[in-house]
N, C-alpha and C positions, 0 to 999 in steps of 0.2 A: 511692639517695637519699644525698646531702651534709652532712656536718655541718659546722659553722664557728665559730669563735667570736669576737665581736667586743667590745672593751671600747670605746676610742673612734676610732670610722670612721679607718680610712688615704685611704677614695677613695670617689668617687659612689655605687658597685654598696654597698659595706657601709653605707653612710649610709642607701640608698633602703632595703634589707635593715632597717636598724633603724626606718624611718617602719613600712613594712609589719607591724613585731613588734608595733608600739603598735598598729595598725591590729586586727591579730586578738585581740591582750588585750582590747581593747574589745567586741570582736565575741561573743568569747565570755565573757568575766566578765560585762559591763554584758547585754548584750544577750539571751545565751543563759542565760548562771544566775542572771541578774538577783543580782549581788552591787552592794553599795553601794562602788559605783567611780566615782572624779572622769573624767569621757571630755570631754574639749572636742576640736572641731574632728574628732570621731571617730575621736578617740587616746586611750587612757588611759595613763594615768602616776601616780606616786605622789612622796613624797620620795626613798625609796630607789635611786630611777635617776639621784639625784644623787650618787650615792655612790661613783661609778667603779666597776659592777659588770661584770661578764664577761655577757654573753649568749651563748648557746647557743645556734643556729638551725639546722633542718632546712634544707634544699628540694629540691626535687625535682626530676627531670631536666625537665620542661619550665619549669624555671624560677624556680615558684611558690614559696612560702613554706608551709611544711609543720606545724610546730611551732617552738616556742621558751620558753624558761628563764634567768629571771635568776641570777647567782651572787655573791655575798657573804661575806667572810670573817667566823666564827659569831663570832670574837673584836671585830670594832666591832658598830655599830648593825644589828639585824638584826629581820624581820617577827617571826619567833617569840618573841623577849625582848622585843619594845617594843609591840607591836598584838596580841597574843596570849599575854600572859603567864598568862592564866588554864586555858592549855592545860598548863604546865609546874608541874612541883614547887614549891609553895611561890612558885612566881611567877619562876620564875629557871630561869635555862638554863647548864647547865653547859658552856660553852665551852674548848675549848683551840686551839692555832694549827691542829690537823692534821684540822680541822673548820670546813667553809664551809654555807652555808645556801642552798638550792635555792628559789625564791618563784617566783612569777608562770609555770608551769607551763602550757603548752595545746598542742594541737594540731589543726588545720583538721579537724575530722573530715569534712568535705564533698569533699573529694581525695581521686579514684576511685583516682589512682597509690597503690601499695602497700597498699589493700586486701584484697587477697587472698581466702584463704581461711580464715584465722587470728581468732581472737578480740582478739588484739590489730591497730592497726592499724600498718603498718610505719612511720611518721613516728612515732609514740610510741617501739618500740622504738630506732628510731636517735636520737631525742632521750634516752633511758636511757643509749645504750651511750657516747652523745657526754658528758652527761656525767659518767661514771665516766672517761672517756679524760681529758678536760680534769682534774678531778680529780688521777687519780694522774702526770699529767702537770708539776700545781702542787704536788704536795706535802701533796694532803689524803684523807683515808683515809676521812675520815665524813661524812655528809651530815645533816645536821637540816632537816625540813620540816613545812611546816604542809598537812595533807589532807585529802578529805571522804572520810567512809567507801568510797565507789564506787570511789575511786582505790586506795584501798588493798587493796580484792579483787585490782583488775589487777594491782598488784605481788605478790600472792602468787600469783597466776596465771604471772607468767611466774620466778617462783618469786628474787624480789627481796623479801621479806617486810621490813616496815616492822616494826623493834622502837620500840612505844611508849615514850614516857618518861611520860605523865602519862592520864587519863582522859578520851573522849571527851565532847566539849561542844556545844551549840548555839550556833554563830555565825552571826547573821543567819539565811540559812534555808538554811547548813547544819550537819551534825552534822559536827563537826570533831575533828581530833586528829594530835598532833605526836608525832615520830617520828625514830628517825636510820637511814640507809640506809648498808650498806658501800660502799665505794669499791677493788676489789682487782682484781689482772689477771683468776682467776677471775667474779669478777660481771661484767667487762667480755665476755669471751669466752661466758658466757650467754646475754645481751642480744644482744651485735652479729650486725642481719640478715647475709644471706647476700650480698647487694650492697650491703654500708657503704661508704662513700668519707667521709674525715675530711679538712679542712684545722685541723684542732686544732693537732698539731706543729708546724706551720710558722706559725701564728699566737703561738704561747709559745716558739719561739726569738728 
């Protein structure tokens, strides 16, 4: 499975790649965890995609679109300080530059590819190891995220444990809580399945 990272499309293939990402956010926020998400034309989207973030995208060898992840520098506008500050100390997120903020998180869980026999599914794992690569690639050592409880078993399952900053909460209908994840060649070399193939590098040269 492929990782990639795309801020804004160079050609057709990474453009149709970014329709397809809005296509699964909707599929699975709106549709599958019914969260209160804007989806027109059966795309969702937010403000924050106007923000020139980094996208994150699996896929798969036959092609498909696997998972994906938006990325955001913690230090401007970010989900966890402005939509969810009730998650954070005091209402505030302690930012600094060597800290970006990971949102809009999902993976097709319905792709038989890299299923296996593992508790996790492999397009999650190579969406983890994609991005701590892209990360310490940019220059950021920490991750801050907003999660529902569910997700945060599977990170200590694959032994990525989520150190909290503030006290789980009920958001909409889920129990939520933020968190910051390391970013290190260690945590990358955990994560990364056994057939990773990355065009990260050569997207951030």
């Amino acid at each position: 499975m492929q990782v990639l990272a795309i801020s804004k499309p160079k050609n057709l293939y990474e453009a149709q790649l970014l329709q397809k990402h809005h296509q699964l956010r909707a599929s699975v926020f709106f549709s599958r965890l019914n969260w209160d998400v804007a989806v027109v034309d059966g795309r969702e989207a937010d403000a924050f995609d106007d923000l020139g973030p980094h996208y994150i995208l699996a896929v798969s060898a036959s092609g498909r679109l696997a998972g994906c992840a938006r990325l955001l520098p913690a230090m401007g506008p970010t989900m966890v300080a402005e939509v969810f500050p009730s998650l954070l100390p005091e209402g505030r997120l302690k930012a600094h530059p060597a800290m970006t903020e990971s949102s809009r998180f999902c993976v097709d869980t319905t792709l038989e590819e890299g299923r296996g026999g593992g508790f996790v599914h492999e397009a999650t794992l190579t969406m983890f190891a994609g991005i701590v690569e892209w990360c310490m690639a940019s220059g950021f050592a920490e991750i801050v995220t907003v999660t529902d409880l569910r997700f945060e078993r599977i990170l200590a399952r694959v032994e990525w444990p989520l150190q909290r900053i503030g006290e789980e909460r009920k958001i909409g209908v889920t129990m939520a809580v933020a968190g910051i994840l390391p970013a290190t060649p260690e945590t990358f070399q955990k994560l990364r399945p056994a057939n990773y193939q990355s065009q990260i590098a050569k997207a951030i040269r």
